[in-house]
C-alpha positions as CSV (number, residue, x, y, z in Angstrom):
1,X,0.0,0.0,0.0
2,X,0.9,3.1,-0.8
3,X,1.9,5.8,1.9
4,X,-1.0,8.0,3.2
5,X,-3.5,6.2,1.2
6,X,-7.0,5.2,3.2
7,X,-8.1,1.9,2.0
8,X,-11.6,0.9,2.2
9,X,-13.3,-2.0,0.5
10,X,-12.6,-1.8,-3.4
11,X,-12.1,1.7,-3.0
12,X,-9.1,4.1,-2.2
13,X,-9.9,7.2,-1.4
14,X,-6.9,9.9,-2.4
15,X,-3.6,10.4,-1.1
16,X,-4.0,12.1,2.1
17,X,-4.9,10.0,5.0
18,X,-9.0,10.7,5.4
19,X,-8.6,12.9,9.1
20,X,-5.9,15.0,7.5
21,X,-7.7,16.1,4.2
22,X,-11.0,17.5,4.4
23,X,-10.9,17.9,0.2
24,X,-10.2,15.2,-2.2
25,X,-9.4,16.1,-6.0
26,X,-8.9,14.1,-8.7
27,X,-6.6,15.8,-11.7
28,X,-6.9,13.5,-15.3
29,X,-4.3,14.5,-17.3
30,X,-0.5,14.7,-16.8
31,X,0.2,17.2,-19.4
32,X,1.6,20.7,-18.1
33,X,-2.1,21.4,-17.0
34,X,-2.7,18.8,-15.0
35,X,0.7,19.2,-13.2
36,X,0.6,23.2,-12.5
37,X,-3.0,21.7,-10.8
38,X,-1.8,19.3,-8.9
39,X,1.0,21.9,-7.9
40,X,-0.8,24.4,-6.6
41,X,-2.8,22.1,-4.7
42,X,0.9,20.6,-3.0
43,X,1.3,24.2,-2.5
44,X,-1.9,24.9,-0.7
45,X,-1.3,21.7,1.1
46,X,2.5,22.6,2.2
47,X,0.2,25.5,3.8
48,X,-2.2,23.6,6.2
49,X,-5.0,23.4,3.8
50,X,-6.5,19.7,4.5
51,X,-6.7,18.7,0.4
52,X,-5.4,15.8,-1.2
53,X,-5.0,15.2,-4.6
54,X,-4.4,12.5,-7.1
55,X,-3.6,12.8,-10.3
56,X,-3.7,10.2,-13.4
57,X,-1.9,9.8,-16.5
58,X,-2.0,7.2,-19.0
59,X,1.2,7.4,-20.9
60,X,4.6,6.0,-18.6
61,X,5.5,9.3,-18.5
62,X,4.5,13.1,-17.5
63,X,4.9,16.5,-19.6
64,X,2.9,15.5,-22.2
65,X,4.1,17.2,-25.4
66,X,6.6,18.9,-23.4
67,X,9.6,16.1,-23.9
68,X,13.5,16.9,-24.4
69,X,16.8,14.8,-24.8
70,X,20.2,15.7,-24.4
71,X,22.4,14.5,-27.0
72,X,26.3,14.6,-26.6
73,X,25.5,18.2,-25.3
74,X,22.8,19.3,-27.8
75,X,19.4,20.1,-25.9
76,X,16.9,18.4,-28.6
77,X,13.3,19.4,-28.2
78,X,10.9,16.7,-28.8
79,X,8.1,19.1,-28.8
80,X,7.5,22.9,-28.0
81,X,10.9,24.6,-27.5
82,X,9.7,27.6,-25.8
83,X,7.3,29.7,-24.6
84,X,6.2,33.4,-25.2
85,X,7.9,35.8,-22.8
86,X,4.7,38.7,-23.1
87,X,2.5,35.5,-21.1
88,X,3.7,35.7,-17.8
89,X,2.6,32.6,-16.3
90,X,5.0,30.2,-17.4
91,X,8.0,32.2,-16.3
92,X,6.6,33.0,-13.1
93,X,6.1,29.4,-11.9
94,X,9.7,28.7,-13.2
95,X,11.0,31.4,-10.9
96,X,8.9,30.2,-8.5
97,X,10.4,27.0,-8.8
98,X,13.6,28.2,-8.4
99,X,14.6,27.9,-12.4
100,X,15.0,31.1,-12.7
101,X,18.5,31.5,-13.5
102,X,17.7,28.5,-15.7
103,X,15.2,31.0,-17.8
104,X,17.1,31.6,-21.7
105,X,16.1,34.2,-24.4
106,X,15.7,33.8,-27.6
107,X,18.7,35.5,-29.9
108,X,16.0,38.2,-31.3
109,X,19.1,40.3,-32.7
110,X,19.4,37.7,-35.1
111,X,15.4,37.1,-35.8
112,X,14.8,37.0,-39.1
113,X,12.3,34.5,-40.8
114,X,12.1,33.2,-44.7
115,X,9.0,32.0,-46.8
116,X,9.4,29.8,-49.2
117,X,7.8,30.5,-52.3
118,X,8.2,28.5,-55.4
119,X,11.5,27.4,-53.8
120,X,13.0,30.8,-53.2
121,X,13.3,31.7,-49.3
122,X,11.9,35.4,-49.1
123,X,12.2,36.9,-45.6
124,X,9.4,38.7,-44.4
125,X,9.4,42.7,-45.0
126,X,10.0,45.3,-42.1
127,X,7.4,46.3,-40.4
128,X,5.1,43.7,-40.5
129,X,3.0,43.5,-37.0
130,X,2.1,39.5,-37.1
131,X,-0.3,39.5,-40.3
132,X,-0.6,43.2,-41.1
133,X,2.1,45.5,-42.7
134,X,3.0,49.0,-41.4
135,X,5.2,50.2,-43.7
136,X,5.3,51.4,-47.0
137,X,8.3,51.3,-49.0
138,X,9.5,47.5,-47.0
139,X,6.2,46.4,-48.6
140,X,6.4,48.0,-51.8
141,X,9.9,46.3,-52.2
142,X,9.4,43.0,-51.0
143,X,9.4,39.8,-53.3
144,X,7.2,38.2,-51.1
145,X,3.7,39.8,-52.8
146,X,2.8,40.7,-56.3
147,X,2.0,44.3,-57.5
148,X,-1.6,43.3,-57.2
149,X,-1.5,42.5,-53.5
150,X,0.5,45.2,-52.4
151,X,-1.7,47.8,-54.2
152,X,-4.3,46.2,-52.3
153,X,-2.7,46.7,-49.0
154,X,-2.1,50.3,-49.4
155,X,-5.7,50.8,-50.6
156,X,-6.6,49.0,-47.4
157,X,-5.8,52.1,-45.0
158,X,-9.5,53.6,-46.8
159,X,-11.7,50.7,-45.4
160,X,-14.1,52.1,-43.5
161,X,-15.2,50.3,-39.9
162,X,-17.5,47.3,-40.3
163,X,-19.9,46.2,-37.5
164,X,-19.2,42.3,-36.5
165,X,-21.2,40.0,-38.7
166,X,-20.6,36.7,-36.2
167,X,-17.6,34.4,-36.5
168,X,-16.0,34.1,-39.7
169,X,-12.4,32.2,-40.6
170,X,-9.4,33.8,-40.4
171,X,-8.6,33.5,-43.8
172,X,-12.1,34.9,-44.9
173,X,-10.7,38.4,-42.8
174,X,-7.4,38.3,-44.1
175,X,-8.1,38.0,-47.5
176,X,-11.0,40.7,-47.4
177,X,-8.8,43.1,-45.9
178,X,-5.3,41.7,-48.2
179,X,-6.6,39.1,-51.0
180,X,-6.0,35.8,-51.0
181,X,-2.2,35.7,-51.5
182,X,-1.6,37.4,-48.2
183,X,-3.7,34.2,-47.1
184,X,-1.6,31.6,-48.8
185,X,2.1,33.3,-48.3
186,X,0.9,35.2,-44.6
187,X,-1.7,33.9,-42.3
188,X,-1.1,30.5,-43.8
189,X,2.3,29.9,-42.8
190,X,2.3,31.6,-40.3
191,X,-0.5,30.3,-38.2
192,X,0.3,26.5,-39.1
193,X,3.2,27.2,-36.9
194,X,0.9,27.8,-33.8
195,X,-1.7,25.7,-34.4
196,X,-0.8,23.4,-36.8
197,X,-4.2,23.7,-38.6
198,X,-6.1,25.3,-41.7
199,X,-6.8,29.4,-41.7
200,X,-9.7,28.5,-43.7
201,X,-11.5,26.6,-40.6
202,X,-9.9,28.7,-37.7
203,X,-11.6,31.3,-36.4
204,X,-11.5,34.9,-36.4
205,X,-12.9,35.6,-33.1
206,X,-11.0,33.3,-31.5
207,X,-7.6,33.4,-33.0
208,X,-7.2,36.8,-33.9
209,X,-10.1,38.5,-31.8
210,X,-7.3,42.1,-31.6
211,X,-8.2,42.1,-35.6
212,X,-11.5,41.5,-35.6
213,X,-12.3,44.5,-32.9
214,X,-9.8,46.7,-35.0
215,X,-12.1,46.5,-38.1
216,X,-15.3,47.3,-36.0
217,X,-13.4,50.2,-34.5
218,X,-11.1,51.0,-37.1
219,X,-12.2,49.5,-40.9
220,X,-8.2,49.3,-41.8
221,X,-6.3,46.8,-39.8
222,X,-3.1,49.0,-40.7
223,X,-4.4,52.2,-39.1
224,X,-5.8,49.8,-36.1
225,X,-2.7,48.1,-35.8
226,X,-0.5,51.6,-35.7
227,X,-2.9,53.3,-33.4
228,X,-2.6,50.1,-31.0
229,X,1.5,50.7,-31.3
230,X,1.2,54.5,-31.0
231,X,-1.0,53.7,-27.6
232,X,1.5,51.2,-26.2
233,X,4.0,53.7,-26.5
234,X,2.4,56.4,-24.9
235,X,1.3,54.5,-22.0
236,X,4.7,52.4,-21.2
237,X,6.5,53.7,-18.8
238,X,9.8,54.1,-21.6
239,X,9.6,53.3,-25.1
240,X,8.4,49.8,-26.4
241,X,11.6,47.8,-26.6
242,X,12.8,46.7,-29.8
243,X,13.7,43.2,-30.1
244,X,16.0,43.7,-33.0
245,X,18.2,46.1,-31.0
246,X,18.2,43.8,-27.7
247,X,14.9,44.5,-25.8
248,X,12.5,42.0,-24.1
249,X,12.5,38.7,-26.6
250,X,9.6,37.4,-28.3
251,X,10.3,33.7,-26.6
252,X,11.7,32.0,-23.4
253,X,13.5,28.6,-22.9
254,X,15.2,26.9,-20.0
255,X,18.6,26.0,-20.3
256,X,18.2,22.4,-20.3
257,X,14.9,22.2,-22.4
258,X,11.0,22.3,-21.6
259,X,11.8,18.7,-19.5
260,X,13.2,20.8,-17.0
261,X,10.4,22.3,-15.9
262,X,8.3,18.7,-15.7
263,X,11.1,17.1,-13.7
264,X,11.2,20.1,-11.2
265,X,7.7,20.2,-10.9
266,X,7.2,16.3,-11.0
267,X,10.3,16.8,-8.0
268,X,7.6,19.2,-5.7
269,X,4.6,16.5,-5.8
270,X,4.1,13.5,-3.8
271,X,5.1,10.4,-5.4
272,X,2.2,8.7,-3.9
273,X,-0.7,10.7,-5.7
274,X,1.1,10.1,-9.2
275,X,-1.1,7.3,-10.8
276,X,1.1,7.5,-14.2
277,X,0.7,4.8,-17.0
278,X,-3.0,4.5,-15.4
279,X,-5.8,5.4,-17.4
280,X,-9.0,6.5,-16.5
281,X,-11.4,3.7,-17.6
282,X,-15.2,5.7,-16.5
283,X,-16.5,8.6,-14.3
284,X,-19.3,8.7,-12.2
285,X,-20.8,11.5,-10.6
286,X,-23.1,11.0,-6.9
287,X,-25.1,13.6,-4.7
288,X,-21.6,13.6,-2.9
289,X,-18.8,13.6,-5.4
290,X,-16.9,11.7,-8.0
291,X,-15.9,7.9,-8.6
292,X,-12.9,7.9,-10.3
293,X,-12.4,4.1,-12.0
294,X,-8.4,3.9,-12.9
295,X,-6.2,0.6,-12.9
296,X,-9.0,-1.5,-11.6
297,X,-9.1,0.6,-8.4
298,X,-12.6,3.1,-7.2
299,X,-11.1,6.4,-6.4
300,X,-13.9,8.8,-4.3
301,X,-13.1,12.2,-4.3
302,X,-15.0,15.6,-4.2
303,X,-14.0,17.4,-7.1
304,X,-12.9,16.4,-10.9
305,X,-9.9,18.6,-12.9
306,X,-9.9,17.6,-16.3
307,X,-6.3,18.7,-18.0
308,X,-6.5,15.9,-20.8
309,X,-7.3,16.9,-24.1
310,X,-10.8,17.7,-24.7
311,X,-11.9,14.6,-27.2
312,X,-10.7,11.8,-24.4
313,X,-12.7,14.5,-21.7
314,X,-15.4,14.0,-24.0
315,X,-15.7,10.0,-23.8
316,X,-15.5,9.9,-20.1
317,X,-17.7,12.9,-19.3
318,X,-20.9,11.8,-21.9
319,X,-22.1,9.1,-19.7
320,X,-22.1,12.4,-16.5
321,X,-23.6,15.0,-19.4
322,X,-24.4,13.7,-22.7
323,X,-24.0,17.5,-24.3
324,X,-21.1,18.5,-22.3
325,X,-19.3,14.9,-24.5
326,X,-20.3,15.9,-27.1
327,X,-19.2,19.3,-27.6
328,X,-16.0,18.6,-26.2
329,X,-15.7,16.2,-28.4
330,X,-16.8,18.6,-31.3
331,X,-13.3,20.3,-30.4
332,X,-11.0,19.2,-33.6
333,X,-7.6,18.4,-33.2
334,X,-4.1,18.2,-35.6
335,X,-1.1,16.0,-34.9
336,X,2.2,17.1,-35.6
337,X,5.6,15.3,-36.1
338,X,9.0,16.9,-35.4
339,X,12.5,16.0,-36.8
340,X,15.0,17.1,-35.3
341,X,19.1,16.4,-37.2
342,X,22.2,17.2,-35.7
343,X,24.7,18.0,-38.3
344,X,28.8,19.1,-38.2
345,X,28.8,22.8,-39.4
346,X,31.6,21.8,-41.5
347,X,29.3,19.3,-43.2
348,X,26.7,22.0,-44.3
349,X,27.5,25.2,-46.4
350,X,26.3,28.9,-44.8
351,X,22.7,28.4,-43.6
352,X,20.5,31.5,-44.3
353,X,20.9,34.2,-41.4
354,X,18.3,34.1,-39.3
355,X,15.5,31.4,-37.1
356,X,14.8,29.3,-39.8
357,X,11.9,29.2,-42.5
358,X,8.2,28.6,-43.0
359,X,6.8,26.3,-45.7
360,X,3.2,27.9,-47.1
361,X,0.8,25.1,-47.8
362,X,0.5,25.5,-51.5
363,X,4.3,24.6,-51.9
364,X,2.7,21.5,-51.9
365,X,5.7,20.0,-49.7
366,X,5.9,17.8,-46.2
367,X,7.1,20.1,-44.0
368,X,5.5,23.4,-42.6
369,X,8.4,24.8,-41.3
370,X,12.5,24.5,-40.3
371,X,14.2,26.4,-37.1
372,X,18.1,26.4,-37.2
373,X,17.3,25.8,-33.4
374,X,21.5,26.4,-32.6
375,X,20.8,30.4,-33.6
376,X,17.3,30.6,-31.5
377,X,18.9,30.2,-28.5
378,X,22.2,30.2,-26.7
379,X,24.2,27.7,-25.0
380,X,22.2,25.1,-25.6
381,X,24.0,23.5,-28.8
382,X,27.4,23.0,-28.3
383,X,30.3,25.2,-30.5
384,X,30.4,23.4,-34.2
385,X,26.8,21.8,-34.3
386,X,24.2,22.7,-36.1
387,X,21.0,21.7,-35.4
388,X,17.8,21.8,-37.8
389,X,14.8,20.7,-36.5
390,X,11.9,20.2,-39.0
391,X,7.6,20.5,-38.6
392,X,5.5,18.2,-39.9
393,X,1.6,16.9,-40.5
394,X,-0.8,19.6,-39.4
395,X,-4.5,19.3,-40.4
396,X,-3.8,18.7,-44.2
397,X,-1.2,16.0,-43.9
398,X,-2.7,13.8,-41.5
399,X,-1.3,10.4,-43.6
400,X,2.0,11.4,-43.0
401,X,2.3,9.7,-39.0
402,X,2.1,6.5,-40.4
403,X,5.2,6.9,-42.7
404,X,8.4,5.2,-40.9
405,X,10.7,7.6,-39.1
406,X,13.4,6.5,-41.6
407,X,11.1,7.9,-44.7
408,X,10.4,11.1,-42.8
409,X,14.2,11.8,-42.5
410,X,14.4,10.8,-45.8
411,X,11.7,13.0,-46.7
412,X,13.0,16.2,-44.8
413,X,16.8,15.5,-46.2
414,X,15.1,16.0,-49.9
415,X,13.4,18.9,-49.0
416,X,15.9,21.1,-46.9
417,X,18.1,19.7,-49.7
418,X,15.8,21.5,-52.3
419,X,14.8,24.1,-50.4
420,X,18.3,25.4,-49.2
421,X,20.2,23.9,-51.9
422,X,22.5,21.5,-52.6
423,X,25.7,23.8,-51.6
424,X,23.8,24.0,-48.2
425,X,22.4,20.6,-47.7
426,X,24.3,18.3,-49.4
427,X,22.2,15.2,-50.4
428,X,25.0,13.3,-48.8
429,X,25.5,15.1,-46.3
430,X,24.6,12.7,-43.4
431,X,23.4,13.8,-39.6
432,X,25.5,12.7,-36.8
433,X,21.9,12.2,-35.2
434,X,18.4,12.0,-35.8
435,X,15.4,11.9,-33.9
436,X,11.5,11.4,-35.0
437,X,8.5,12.4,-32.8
438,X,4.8,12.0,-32.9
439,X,2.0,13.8,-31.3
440,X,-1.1,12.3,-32.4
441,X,-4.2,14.8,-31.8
442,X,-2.1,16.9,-29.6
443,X,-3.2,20.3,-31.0
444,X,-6.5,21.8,-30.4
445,X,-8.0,23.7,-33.1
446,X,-9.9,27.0,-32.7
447,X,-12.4,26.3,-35.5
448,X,-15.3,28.9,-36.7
449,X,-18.1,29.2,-33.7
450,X,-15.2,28.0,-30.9
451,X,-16.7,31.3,-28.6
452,X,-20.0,30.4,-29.6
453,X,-18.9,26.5,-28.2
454,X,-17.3,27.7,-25.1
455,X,-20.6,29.1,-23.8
456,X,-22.4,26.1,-24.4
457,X,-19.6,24.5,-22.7
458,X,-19.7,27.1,-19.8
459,X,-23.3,26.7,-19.6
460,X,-23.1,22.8,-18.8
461,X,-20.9,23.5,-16.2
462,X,-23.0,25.4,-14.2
463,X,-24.8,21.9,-13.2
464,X,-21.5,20.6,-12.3
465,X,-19.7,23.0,-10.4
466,X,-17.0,20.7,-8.7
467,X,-15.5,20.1,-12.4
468,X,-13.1,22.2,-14.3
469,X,-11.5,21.9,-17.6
470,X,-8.0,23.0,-18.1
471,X,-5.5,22.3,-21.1
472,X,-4.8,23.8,-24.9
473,X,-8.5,22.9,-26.1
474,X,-10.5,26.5,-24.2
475,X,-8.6,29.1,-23.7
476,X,-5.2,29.6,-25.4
477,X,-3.0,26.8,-26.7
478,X,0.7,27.8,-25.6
479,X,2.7,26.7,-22.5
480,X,1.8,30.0,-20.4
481,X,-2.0,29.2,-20.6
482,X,-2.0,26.2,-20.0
483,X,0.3,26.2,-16.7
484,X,-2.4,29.9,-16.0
485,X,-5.7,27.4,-16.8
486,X,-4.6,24.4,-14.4
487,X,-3.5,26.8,-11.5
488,X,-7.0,28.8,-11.7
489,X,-8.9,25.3,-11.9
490,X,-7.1,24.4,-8.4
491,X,-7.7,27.2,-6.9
492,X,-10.8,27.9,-7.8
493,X,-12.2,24.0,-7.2
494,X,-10.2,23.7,-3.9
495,X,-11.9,27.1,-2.7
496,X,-15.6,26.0,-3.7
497,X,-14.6,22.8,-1.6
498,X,-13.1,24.3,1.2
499,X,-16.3,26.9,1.7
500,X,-19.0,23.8,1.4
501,X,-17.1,21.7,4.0
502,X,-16.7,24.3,6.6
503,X,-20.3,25.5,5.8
504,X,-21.3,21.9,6.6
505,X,-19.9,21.4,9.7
């Protein structure tokens, strides 16, 4: 038996003995959601609060997608490298964790990123805010849009506002405001790198919601964008910083990978409420709680956090709430495969300046995109290496996770081959190391109508107030929102709980 577990009959209920924890939680899901959860719970516990917790994982391990490796030296990222430094919450809890010191930035001096078009890398222009250009003569003298498109983007400072019309893709508002090239060579490439997924099923509200209140406001995204950046500066305390010339940068890594923060959380829980390689097999709700069924074992407990993804929260929530499943199960998903190759600089001829590339869809090509991870960040690639770590799958290339892991290094040779060219990458030129990974419906997908879901999702909840959702799949798919959604979900859950049982007694 486990220490500080209460048996009873068939059931086990948490991992606090039963007179020291008023509260027992159950956390599915041992992705970076369910563990900021379950660590804010140790946290609350570490401070008298009488809660226990247990949380269940099916895969042997925890993290999720967040997986690295350390090869001879060379940090290799299995799956996100990083984390956007303007959300807060994932550097906090590293500090708070005492990683700190541990916290990297990216090498913005050097930021600059290519799009391939018909097997040219063009970088993008100066002065492009995300998907909408600021500046006139960088646009007018960039190869990356024809005559046609960039007429059309300075005749977009004329457009007059436009009241909301209800959810529409994001590439239905791009292209009005840019045409449809700005779509394939833009908001394309550029958004398959976040979400992995189509801008002609993602939606506007959701995904670019800044935009869509700029044309109600504004009409011209351009002047909406510049009179955001004119605000900013105003209102900062000293100018905005300028990441080119060595101000706050755009992303934030820890020195030895995104495992570092799983094992140094994993470190700060207790071993005995870990249920990894155990999945959850049903859920029952009763007038008093939960019943958690897990590796053949009843768990009781007063309060569900769901932090898996939202199709497998689906499953074992329709039996509870037949329309809660099945929205959540309405979410879609993409997989995504990374390849990551370890090459000798003296192998390779000069690689492009700057992060790497991204791969538009109607290139027609495997890959979405290619970071030349050694420039991103510092000291985490040892002097000589190169290291080029390749995206693949996404919405339209689904087929692709069953190909081998030798014909997807095959695959991404040929094409950084053709891409870069031959003087670059050599086809001979052979990788000191590989490495293949999958992530099989790992990324959520804002689709059109995702607000419109999240109320009906938020309405169901109402009649089951001792559950809460956390993970990629509600409210912002990046590291810092997740790690933001899983703390709230504990806090808020352990707080309803604490108020009924002292109300009760």
């Amino acid at each position: 038996m486990d220490r500080a577990w209460a048996p009873a009959p068939e059931c086990l209920n948490g991992c606090e003995d039963e007179e020291s924890a008023d509260v027992q939680i159950a956390i599915i899901g041992g992705g970076i959601a369910g563990l900021a959860a379950a660590y804010e719970l140790e946290r609350a516990r570490a401070q008298g609060e009488p809660v226990g917790y247990t949380l269940f994982e099916t895969n042997p391990r925890l993290g999720g997608t967040l997986a690295s490796e350390i090869v001879s030296g060379t940090v290799l990222e299995r799956g996100p490298d990083s984390f956007l430094t303007e959300k807060s919450a994932a550097a906090e809890l590293c500090r708070e964790l005492g990683l700190g010191g541990d916290l990297i930035p990216s090498n913005d001096a050097a930021r600059k990123t290519w799009i391939v078009v018909h097997n040219r890398l063009i970088s993008l222009p100066d002065g492009l805010m995300f998907l909408v250009p600021t500046r006139l003569l960088p646009t007018a003298l960039t190869r990356l849009f024809s005559f046609s498109t960039k007429l059309r983007m300075g005749l977009e400072l004329l457009y007059p506002p436009r009241a909301s019309q209800g959810d529409e893709s994001v590439a239905a508002l791009v292209e009005r405001h840019f045409g449809a090239e700005a779509v394939d060579r833009l908001a394309d490439p550029l958004l398959s790198g976040i979400y992995g997924g189509d801008v002609t099923q993602l939606s506007a509200q959701t995904v670019l919601p800044r935009m869509v209140e700029m044309e109600r406001k504004y009409g011209s995204l351009t002047r909406g964008m510049l009179a955001a950046h004119r605000q900013v500066r105003t209102h900062a305390k000293a100018p905005v910083p300028n990441a080119k010339t060595g101000g706050v940068a755009i992303f934030t890594t820890l020195r030895g990978g995104m495992q570092q923060l799983v094992d140094t959380l994993v470190a700060r829980l207790d071993p005995a409420c870990l249920r990894v390689g155990t999945p959850v097999q049903s859920l029952e709700r009763s007038r008093t709680g939960w019943r958690v069924e897990a590796g053949g074992k009843s768990f009781l407990c007063d309060g569900v956090i769901m932090a898996s993804p939202a199709w497998a929260a689906g499953v074992l929530l329709a039996p509870v709430d037949p329309e809660l499943g099945e929205e959540l199960c309405g979410i879609p998903y993409s997989s995504s495969i990374t390849v990551n190759l370890i090459y000798d600089e003296a192998s390779l001829g000069t690689l492009p300046e700057g992060f790497g590339f991204l791969v538009p869809a109607s290139e027609g090509r495997a890959m979405l995109a290619c970071t030349f991870v050694h420039r991103k960040f510092s000291g985490r690639t040892p002097p000589g290496k190169a290291v080029l770590r390749a995206f693949l799958g996404g919405m339209k290339n689904e087929p692709l996770l069953a190909e081998s892991d030798a014909a997807l290094v095959a695959t991404v040779r040929r094409e950084l081959s053709e891409i870069l060219g031959a003087k670059i990458i050599r086809p001979d030129a052979e990788p000191e190391h590989v490495q293949v990974s999958r992530w099989r419906r790992a990324m959520a997908q804002y689709a059109v109508g995702h607000k419109e879901r999240m109320v009906r999702i938020s309405a169901r909840l109402t009649a089951l107030p001792d559950l809460r959702l956390a993970g990629n799949a509600y409210d912002g798919v990046g590291i810092p929102d997740c790690i933001r959604l899983g703390r709230q979900a504990a806090r808020d859950l352990l707080a309803l709980k604490l108020d009924a049982a002292a109300s009760s007694r």
